[in-house]
C-alpha positions in Angstrom: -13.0 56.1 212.5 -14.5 53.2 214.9 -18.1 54.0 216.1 -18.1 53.9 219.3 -21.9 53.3 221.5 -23.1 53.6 224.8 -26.5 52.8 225.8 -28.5 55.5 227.8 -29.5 53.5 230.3 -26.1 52.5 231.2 -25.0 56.1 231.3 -28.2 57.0 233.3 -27.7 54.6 235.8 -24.0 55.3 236.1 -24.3 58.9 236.5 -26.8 58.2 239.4 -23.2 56.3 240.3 -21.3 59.4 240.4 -18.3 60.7 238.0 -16.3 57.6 238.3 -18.4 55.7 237.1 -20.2 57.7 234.3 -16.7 58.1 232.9 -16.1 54.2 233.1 -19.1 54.1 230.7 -17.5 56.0 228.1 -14.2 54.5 229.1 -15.0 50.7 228.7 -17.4 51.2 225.5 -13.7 53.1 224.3 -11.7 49.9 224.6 -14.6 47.6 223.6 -15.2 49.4 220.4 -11.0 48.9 219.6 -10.8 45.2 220.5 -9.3 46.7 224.5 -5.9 47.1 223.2 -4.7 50.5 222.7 -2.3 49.9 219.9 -1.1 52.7 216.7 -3.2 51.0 214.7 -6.0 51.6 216.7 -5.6 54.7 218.7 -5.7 56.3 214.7 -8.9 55.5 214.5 -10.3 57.0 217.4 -10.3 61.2 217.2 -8.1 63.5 220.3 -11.0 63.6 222.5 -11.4 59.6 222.8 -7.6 59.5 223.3 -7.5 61.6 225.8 -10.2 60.0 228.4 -8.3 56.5 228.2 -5.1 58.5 228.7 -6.8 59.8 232.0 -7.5 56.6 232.5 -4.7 55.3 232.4 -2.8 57.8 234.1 -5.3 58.1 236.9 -5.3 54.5 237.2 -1.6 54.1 237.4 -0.9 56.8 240.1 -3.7 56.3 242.4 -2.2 52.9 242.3 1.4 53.3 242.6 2.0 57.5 241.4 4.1 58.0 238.7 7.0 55.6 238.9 4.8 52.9 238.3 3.2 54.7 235.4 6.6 54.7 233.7 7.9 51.5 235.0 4.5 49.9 233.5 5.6 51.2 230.4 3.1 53.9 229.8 5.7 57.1 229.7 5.4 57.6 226.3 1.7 56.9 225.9 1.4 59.9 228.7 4.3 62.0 227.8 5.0 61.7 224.1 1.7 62.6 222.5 -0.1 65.7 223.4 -2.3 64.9 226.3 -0.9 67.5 228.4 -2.2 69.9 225.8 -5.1 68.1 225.5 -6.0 68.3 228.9 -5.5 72.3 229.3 -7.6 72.2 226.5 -10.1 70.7 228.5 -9.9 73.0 231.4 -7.3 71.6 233.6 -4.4 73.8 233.7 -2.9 72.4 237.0 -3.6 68.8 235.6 -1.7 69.9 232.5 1.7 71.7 234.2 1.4 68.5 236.5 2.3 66.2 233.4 4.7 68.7 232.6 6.5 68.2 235.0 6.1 64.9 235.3 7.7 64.7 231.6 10.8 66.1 232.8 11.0 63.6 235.6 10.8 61.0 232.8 13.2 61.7 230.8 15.5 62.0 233.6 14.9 58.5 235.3 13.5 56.6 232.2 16.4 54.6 231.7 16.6 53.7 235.7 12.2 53.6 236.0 12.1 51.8 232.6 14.8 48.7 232.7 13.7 45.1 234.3 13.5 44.8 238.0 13.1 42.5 240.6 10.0 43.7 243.2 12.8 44.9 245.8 14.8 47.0 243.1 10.9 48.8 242.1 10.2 49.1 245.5 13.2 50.8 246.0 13.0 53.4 243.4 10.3 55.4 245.5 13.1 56.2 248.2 15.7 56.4 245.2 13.5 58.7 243.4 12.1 61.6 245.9 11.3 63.8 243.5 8.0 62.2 242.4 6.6 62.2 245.9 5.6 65.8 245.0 4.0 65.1 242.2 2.0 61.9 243.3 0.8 63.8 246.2 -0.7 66.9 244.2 -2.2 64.0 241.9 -4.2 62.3 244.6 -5.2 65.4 246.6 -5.9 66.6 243.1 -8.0 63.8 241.8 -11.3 64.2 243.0 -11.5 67.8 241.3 -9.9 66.5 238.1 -12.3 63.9 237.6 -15.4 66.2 237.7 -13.9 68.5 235.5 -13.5 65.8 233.4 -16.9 64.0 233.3 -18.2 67.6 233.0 -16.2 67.9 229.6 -17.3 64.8 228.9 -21.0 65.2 229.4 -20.6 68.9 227.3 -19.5 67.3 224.6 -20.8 63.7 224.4 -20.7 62.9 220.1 -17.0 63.3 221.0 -16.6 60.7 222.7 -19.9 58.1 221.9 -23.3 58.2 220.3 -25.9 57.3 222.6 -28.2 54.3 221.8 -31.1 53.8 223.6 
């Protein structure tokens, strides 16, 4: 297991900040304490709960960005839909977050091929009016959001050896 450290003052100041950014504290001392690549080889030596947060992160970065066909098309479909986070996240609290990936999964498997493949900027472009069905879904996500994220910095601050030791 990588040790991962955050120093209190950092976390003090950035919960003064607000959710987003005392999750970012967590989140960036995450990918500095693996090198900031999320690889196999690195993502075993973090435990679930660590996981989990830079899958948020990912995910919450991707589909405020561009929703959920940019997500996939950016190659993170598996890292979102193959390993458990779904799970994870009901774990957590977050039931509606949790059916939301659900059915997000099943949108992925249908359109992988299609969202996946090489394509010019006019072709991705074109896949949100191709591909109606994830209007839905982004939509709930971004209305969503707000309440997701202090659900999850709540969980976060619960349980804070889960994700870092605190160094003062």
């Amino acid at each position: 297991m990588i040790e991962v450290k955050v120093k209190d003052a950092a976390l003090q100041q950035a919960a003064g900040e607000g959710m987003d950014a005392f999750l970012k504290v967590f989140v960036d001392a995450i990918r500095a304490a693996i090198g900031g690549e999320l690889t196999a080889e690195t993502m075993a030596q973090l435990n679930s709960d660590q996981v989990t947060l830079l899958a948020w992160d990912t995910l919450h970065e991707e589909v405020m960005d561009g929703g959920f066909v940019q997500l996939i098309h950016n190659g993170y479909g598996p890292f979102i839909f193959k390993n458990p986070f779904a799970k994870a996240v009901k774990l957590w609290g977050l039931r509606d977050l949790s059916k939301l990936v659900y059915d997000a999964h099943t949108l992925w498997l249908k359109y992988r091929d299609r969202i996946e493949r090489e394509l010019t900027e006019d072709e991705f472009m074109a896949l949100f009016e191709q591909l109606p069905e994830f209007d839905d879904l982004d939509d709930q996500f971004v209305e969503s959001e707000e309440e997701w994220t202090s659900l999850i910095a709540h969980y976060v601050d619960e349980h804070l050896d889960r994700f870092a030791g605190i160094e003062n």
